[in-house]
N, C-alpha and C positions, 0 to 999 in steps of 0.2 A: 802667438797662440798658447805657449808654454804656460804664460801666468795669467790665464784665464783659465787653462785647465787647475791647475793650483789654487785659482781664488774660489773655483766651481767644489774643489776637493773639499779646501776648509771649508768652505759652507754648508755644506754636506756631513762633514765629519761633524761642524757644532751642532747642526740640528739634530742628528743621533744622540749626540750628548746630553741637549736640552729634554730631549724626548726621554729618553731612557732614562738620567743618571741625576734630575734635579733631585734634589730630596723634596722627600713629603714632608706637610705640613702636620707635626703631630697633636692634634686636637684631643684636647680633654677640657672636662669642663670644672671649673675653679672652685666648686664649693657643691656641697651634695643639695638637693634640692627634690622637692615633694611634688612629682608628677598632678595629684590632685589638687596641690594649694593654690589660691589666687595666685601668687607671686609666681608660680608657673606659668601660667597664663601672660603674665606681664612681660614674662623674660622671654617666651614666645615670641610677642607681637613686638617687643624689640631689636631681638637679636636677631629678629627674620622679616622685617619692617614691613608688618602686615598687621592683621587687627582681627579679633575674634569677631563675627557676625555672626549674633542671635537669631533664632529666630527662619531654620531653613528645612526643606524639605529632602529629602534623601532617600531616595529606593537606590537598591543595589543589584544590578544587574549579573548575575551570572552565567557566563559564555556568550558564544557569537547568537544562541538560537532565540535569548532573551535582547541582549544591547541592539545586533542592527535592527528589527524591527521596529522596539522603540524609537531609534534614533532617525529612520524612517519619516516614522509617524510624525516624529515634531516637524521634518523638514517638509514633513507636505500641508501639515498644518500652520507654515509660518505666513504672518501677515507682514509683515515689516524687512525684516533682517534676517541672513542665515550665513554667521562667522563659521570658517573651519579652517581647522590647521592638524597637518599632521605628518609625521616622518613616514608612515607605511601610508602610501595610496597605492593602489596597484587594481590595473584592467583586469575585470573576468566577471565572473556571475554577482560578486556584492559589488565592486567597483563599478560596474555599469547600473547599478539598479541605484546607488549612488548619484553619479553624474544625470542620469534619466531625472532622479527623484530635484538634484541642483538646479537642471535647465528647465525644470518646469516651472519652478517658482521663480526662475529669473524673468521667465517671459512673462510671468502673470505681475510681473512688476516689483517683485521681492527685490530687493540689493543684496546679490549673494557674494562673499568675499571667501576666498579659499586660498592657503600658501601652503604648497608643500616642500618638506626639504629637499632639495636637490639630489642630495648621495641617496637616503632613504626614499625617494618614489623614482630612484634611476628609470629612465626605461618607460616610463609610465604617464611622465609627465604631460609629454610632447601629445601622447595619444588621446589622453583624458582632458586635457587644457582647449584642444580645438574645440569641441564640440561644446564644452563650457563657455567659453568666451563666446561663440557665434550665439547661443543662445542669451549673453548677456551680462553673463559673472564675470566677472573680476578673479582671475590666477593669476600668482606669484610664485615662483621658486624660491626656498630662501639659501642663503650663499651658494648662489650658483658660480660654477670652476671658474673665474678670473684672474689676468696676471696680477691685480693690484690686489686681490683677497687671497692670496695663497697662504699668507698666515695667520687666517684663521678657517683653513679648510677643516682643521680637526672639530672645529667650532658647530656642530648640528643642534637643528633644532627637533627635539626627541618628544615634543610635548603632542598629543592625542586628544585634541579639543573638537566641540560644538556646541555654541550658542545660538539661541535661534528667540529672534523678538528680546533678546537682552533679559528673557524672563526664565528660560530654562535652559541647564548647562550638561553635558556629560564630560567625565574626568574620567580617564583609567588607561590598561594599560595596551591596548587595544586602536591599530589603525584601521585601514581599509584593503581586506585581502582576502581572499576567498578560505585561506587555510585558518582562518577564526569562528568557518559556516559550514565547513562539509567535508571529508576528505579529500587528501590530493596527493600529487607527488611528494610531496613534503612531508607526509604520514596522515596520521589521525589526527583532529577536529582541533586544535590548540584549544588549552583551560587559559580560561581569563577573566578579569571582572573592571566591569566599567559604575561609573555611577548617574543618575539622574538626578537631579539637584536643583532645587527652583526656591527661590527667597534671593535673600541681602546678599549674601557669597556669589553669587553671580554675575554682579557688578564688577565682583575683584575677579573673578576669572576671564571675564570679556576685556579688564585692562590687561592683562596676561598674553591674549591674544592679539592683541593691540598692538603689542613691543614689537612682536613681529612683524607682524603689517606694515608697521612704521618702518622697519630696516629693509624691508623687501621696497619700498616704492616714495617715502618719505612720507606718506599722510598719515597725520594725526586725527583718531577717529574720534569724533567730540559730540556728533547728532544725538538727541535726545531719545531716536529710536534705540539706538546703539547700549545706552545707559539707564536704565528704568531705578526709577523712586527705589528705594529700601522700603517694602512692604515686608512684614514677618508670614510665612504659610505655613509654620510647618514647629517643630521644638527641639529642633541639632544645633548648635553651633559651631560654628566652622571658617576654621583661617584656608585661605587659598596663598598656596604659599612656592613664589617664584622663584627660579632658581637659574642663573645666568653664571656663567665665567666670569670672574673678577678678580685676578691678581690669584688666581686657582682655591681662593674661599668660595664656597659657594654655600649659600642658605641651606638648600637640602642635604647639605653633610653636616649641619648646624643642629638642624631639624630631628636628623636619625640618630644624632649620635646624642645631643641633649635628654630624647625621649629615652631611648635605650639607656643612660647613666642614670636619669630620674627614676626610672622601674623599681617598683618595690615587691612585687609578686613574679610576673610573668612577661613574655615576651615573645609575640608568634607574627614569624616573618614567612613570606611568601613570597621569592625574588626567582626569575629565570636565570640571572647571572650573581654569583657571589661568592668577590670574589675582595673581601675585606681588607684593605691594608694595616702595614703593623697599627698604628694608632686604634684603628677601630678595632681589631683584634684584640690590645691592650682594654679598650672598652669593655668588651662584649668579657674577658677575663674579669673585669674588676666586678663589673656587675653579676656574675655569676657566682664572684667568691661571696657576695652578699646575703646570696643566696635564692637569689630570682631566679625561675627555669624560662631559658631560652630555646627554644625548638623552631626550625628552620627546615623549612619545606624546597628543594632547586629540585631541576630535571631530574632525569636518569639516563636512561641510553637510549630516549626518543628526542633529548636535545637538539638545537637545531643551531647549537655549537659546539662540535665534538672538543677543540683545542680548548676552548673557554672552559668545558665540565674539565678536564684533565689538568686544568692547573688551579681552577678550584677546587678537587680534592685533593690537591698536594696539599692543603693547609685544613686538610679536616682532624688529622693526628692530635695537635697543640687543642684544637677547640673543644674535640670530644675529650682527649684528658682534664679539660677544663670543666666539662659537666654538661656543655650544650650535646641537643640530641638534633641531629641532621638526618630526613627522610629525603628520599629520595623518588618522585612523583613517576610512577608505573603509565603505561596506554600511550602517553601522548606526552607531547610537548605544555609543560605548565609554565605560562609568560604572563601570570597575574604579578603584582608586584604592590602587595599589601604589609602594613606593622599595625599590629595590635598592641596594647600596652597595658597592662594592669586591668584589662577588662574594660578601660574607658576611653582611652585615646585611641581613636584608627584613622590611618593613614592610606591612602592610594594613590596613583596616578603616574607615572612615566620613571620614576628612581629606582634603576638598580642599584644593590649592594657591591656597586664596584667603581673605577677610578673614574670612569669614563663618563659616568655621570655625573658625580660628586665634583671632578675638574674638568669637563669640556662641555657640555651637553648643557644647550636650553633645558629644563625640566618644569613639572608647575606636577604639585601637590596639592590633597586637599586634606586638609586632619582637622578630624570631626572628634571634639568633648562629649560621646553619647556614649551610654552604656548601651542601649539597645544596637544604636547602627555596630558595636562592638560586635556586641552579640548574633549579629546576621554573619557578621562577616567571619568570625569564630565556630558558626554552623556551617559557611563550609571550608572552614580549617580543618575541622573533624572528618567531613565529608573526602578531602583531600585524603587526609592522614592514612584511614582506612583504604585509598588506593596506591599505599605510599611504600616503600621499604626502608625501615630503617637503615642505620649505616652504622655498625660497631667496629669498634676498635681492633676489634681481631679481624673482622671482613675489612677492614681499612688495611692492615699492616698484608694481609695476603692476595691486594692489588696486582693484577699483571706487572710483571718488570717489565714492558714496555712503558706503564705508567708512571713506576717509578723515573723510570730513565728521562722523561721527560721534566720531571720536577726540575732539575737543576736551571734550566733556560723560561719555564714555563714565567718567570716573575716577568718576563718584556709583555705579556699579556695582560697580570694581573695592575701595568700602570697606565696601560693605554685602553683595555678594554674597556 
């Protein structure tokens, strides 16, 4: 028994190690480069093996009182197909009006396919999957707790999808929970934004949801209902852009940190957790000393992570002497997770500005070449702002000493969180 306690110890002891102490990967990018130019566009759809698709339609949803109804509406309007995937499911008054709105269209003969991740819809699955499947959907769990998967339990899939007829997509930041539609224990109404999205880009977001399907049960989804023609509706263009664990590169830290080095004017972010490491830090510096204004919108003290805000403002000091200006979103919990860029590249969808995303976390992004979807999304930048408090350097350094105190250990969060 002695050296199986010992081999159980070392085991134990290197997974700490590997968790905690690997080093990061310090990303920068090899030559300056013109956010507007073609060649941006080219290095895009390279470096992040996806492909601009002209040609799409784009309304932007703001909060739960605008996206569930929408997304509603298309599920009851599906003739064919209604894919979904998502980390938050959770029973209650939108969860159930959900599942109601799924089982109807299964019985009417719709092919509904639904995977949620196992740690994020804990609890929820079991209750929400019966009454789904009897009426005829297809649930999957995805990495559900196995002995043969335990390494890659940190592995989730965080992506907030719905295709419906392979013709209209929502992307954002937004699952299925009652605290994105009304108040509840959890506080006030969470701020967030999803998007509606119908054209070419569609196609790539439904193979997005595909990956997962495929790993939850093995089928490859190939039906023609599934996949509709590239017709152009609309005048955005837009990469859908996946973002998977691989050797801890992942596209979406390709993606924010490419656009952010590219920036020649401006930079407005709107993340619930952030919590940058050095490399991106070193980023977010060099781009600032260039002279681009960076402003970054996270919670405040209605977070619905107290540990995670407390060790991302241990690293607000370095950033604000750098020039960024950091608010701090007043009322409620803000979990939208948007980048603007020079007024023309904007970004959504499931990526936060922190490790957990960038190295463990399924993710799927959409970044849209439009000045106008910029500009929606920039109206409520502003709208934020004004509910926002800034964060100065002097209200930085006169932080409770409980929060200082916490800085010294607070980095085991900022590599797993």
């Amino acid at each position: 028994m002695l050296y199986l306690t010992i081999i159980g110890g070392a085991f134990i002891a290197w997974l700490i190690l590997v968790l905690l102490f690997t080093p990061a990967i310090p990303y920068h990018i090899e030559a300056d480069i013109d956010s507007a130019s073609d060649h941006f566009i080219h290095v895009l759809e390279s470096a992040c093996q996806t492909r601009l698709e002209p040609g799409n339609r784009i309304e932007i949803l703001t909060n739960g009182a605008k996206f569930y109804p929408a997304m509603l509406e298309a599920i009851r309007a599906a003739r064919e197909t209604v894919n979904m995937e998502c980390y938050i499911f959770k029973t209650g008054v939108v969860g159930d009006q959900f599942i109601e709105a799924l089982a109807e269209r299964a019985r009417a003969g719709v092919r509904v396919t639904l995977v949620m991740d196992a740690i994020g819809s804990f609890g929820a699955i079991r209750r929400s999957a019966r009454p789904l499947r009897e009426a005829g959907c297809r649930v999957e769990p995805y990495q559900r707790l196995r002995w043969y998967s335990l390494a890659r339990l940190n592995n989730r899939t965080h992506r907030e999808l719905l295709v419906v007829d392979g013709q209209v997509a929502f992307v954002g930041g937004a699952g299925i929970a009652d605290w994105w539609m009304k108040p509840n224990v959890k506080g006030p109404v969470w701020r967030d934004t999803m998007a509606r999205i119908e054209g070419p880009v569609v196609s790539d977001i439904q193979g997005v949801l595909s990956e997962n399907w495929l790993e939850c049960c093995g089928e490859i989804m190939t039906g023609p209902e599934t996949y509709k023609p590239h017709r152009p509706v609309g005048e955005s263009p837009a990469f859908a852009i996946k973002s998977s664990p691989a050797d801890r590169a992942t596209v979406s830290r390709v993606l924010f940190q490419t656009l952010i080095e590219a920036a020649d004017e401006c930079v407005m972010i709107t993340t619930p957790y952030f919590l940058p490491d050095k490399a991106f830090r070193a980023a977010i510096h060099r781009t600032v000393t260039r002279g681009v204004r960076i402003t970054v919108i996270v919670p405040g003290r209605d977070t619905d992570q107290r540990w995670v805000r407390l060790a991302s403002r241990r690293m607000y000091g370095k950033l604000l002497k750098t020039g960024v200006r950091i608010f701090e979103y007043g009322g409620s919990m803000v979990h939208a997770k948007v980048l603007v860029v020079d007024n023309l590249w904007a970004v959504l969808g499931t990526t936060n500005l922190d490790n957990r995303s960038f190295e463990h976390n399924d993710e799927v992004n959409v970044a849209i070449r439009d000045e106008l979807v910029a500009r929606r999304l920039l109206d409520d930048f502003e709208v934020d702002l004004r509910r926002s408090s800034e964060v100065t350097l002097d209200a930085w350094h006169a932080r409770p000493f409980l929060e200082k105190l916490v800085g010294p250990v607070a980095w085991i969060l900022e590599r797993q969180q």
